[in-house]
C-alpha positions, -999 to 999 in steps of 0.1 A, spaced: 11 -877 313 22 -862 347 -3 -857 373 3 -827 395 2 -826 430 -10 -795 448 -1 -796 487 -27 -766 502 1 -749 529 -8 -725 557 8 -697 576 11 -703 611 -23 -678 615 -40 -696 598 -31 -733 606 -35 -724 642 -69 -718 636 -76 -749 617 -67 -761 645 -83 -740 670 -52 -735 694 -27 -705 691 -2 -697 671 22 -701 701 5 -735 713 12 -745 671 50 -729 671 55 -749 702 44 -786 692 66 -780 659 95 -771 675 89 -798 700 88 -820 662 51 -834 674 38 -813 644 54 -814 609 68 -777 596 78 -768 564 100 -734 558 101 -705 532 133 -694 522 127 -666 544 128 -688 570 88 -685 576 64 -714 588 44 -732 565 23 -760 578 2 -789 554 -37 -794 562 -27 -832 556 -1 -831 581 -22 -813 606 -54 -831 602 -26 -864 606 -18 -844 643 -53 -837 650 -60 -878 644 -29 -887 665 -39 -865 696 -75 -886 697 -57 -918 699 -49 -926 736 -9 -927 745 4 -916 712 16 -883 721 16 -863 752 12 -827 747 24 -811 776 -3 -781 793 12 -746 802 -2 -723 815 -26 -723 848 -37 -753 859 -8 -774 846 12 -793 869 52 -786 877 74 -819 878 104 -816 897 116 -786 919 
């Protein structure tokens, strides 16, 4: 007997708030490849609660990934 295997995906709404950052802040770190993304045929965003609870786990653990701040307040390297 098989066993299926349901993977629970979200839009980029609503893994973003999962997460509790933006949807820009979320489009960002998966381009960037800190955050895995999967994509509809239509070429829409499609994130796993494993993978992102995974992320949330990594980002607690000192040195493991440095997510780089924008916006006010962050600090401008070079130039």
């Amino acid at each position: 007997m098989q066993q299926e295997i349901e993977i629970k995906l979200l839009n980029v709404g609503r893994a973003a708030a999962y997460l509790g950052v933006s949807a820009a802040s979320l489009r960002k770190w998966s381009n960037d490849g800190l955050v895995p993304v999967y994509r509809t045929p239509g070429g829409q965003r499609r994130y796993s609660v494993e993978d992102l609870d995974q992320f949330m786990s990594s980002m607690r653990e000192p040195g493991r990934y440095a997510v780089p701040r924008l916006g006010r307040g962050a600090s401008v390297i070079g130039n």
